[in-house]
Each structure stands twice: as C-alpha cells, then as structure tokens.
matplotlib code that plots the C-alpha trace (Angstrom):
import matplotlib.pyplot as plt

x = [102.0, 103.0, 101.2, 104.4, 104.8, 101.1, 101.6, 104.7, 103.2, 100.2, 102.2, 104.6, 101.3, 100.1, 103.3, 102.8, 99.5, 100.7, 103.0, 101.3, 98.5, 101.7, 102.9, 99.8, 98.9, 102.3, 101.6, 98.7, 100.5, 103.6, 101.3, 100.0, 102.6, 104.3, 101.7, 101.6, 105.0, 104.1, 101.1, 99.7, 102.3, 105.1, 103.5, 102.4, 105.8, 107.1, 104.4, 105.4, 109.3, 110.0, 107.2, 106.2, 103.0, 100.1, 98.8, 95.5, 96.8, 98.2, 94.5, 92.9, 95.3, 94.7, 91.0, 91.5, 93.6, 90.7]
y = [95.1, 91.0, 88.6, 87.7, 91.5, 91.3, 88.3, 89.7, 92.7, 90.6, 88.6, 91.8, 93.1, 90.3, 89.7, 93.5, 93.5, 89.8, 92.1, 95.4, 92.8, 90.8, 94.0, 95.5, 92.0, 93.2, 96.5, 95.3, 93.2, 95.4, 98.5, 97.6, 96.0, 99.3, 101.0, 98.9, 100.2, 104.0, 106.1, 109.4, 111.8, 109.7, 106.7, 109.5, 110.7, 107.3, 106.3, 109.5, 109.3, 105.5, 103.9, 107.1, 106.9, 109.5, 108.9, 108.2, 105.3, 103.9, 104.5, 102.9, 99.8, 99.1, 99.4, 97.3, 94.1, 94.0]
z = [69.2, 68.6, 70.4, 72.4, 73.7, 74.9, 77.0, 78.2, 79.2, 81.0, 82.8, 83.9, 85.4, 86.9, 88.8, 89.8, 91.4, 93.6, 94.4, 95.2, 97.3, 99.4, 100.2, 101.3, 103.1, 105.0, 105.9, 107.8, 109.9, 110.5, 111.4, 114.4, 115.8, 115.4, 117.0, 120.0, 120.9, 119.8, 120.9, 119.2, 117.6, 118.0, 116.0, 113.7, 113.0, 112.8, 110.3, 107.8, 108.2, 108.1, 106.3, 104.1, 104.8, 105.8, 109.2, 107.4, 105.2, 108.3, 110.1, 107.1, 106.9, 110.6, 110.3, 107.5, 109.2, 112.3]

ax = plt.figure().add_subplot(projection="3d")
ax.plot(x, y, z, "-o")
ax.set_aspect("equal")
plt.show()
C-alpha cells in the first residue's frame, strides 16, 4: 500500500471514530429526554422501533450521561 493510501485511510478512520463519539455524545442527551416523556414499555418500544436500539443500550447510555 503507498504512503498516500495509508494516510488516507488514517485520516478516513479518524474522521470515523469523531464521528462514532459525537453521535454517541448525542445519544446521551436525546435518551433521557425521551424517557422523561415515556415510562416502562412504551419508552421500551420507542427505544427499539425509532432509535433501533435494545432497551439495554438505551439503559447503559443513560447510566452513562449521569
């Protein structure tokens, strides 16, 4: 592999995990906002049919944001 290819490829994943970080950053916020306005099952359902997330995710991320 050039040299050029390698930085290009190290910068593509760098920009990647700023990404995958903001994004998670987000989720932290957003999810208990969300759950504020939903309790038990139907914050569940919400979590797994909008977000696609398992309710656990969503249980880890809010532990997570405290």
């Amino acid at each position: 592999m050039s040299p050029a290819v390698e930085r290009f490829l190290r910068c593509h994943a760098d920009r990647i995990r700023r990404q995958c970080v903001a994004s998670i950053i987000e989720i932290r916020k957003a999810v208990p906002l969300a759950r504020h306005y939903l309790s038990g099952a139907k914050f569940q359902a919400w979590i797994e049919t909008e977000i696609g997330l398992s309710a656990r995710s969503a249980q880890k991320h809010m532990r997570a944001a405290k």
